[in-house]
N, C-alpha and C positions, 0 to 999 in steps of 0.2 A: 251470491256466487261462492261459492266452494272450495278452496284451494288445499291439495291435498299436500302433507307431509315432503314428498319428494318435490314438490315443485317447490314449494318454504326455502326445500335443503338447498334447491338449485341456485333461488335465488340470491340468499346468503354466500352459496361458493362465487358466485360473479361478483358478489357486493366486496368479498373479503379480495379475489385478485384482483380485480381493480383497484382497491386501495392499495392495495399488495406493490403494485407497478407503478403508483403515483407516488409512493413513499419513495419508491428505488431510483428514483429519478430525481429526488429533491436529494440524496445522496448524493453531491458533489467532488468528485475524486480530485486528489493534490499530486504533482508526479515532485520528488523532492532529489534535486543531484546532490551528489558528495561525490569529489574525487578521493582518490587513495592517493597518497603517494609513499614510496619506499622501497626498496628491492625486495621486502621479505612481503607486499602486498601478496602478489598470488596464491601464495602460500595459505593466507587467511579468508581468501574467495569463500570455499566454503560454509567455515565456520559465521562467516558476516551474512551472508543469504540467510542461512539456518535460524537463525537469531532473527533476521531481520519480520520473516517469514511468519515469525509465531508472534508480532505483537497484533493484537486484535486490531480489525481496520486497516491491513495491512493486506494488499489485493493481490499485489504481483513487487517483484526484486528480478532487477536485470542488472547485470553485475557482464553481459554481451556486448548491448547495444553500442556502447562507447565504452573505448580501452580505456583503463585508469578509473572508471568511473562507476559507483553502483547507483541505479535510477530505481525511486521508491514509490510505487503510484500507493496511495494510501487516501482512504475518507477522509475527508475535512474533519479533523476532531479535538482534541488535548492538546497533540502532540507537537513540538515545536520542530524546525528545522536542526534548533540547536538541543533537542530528549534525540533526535534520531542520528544527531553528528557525537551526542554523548555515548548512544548503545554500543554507537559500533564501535566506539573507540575502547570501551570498556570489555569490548568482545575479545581483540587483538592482545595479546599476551604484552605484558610489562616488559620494556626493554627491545619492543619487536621494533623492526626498523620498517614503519607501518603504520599510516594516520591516515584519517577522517577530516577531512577539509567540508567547506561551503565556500562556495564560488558564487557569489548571485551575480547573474545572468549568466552565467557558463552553460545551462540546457535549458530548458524551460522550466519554469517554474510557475505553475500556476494550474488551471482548472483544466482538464484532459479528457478525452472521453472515458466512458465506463470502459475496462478492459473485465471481462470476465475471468475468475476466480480461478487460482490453480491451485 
């Protein structure tokens, strides 16, 4: 039997997304809360998403969903509760009247569905 080149290739592309989709699912997402607190918090919204945003394995930043509060859905990886309560504290200018808390059990904390990438 015969198998030409295109059908090789086809079967290869099926073999590669299917692994493709069983790797992304063993990808385990973490949703991590930190309240703000401070009157000069608002102010730093921005800058704290922006940051938050760009560390690898970092899916989505909702700084919305609950006032006071920014929610970090991130890959299970390194990164501790207390490297993501150090970021952003280290984001907010010296002297800002403006902190990074951890509250466990203040929102959930634990394994979340996948949310797709923004």
């Amino acid at each position: 039997m015969k198998i030409g080149r295109t059908s090789i290739f086809a079967i290869i592309n099926v073999v590669v997304f299917i692994s493709g989709d069983l790797h992304a699912e063993q990808q385990v997402n973490d949703r991590i809360a930190l309240t703000l607190s401070g009157s000069e918090c608002p102010a730093q919204r921005e800058r704290i998403a922006q940051r938050l945003s760009q560390i690898p394995g970092v899916k989505r930043v909702d700084m919305d969903l609950v006032e006071g509060h920014v929610l970090i859905d991130h890959v299970r990886g390194p990164l501790t509760v207390d490297d993501f309560k150090a970021i952003v504290n280290e984001v907010i200018p010296p002297g800002s009247q403006c902190r990074a808390e951890f509250i466990e059990g203040c929102i959930s904390v634990g394994p979340m569905v996948s949310a797709p990438s923004q």
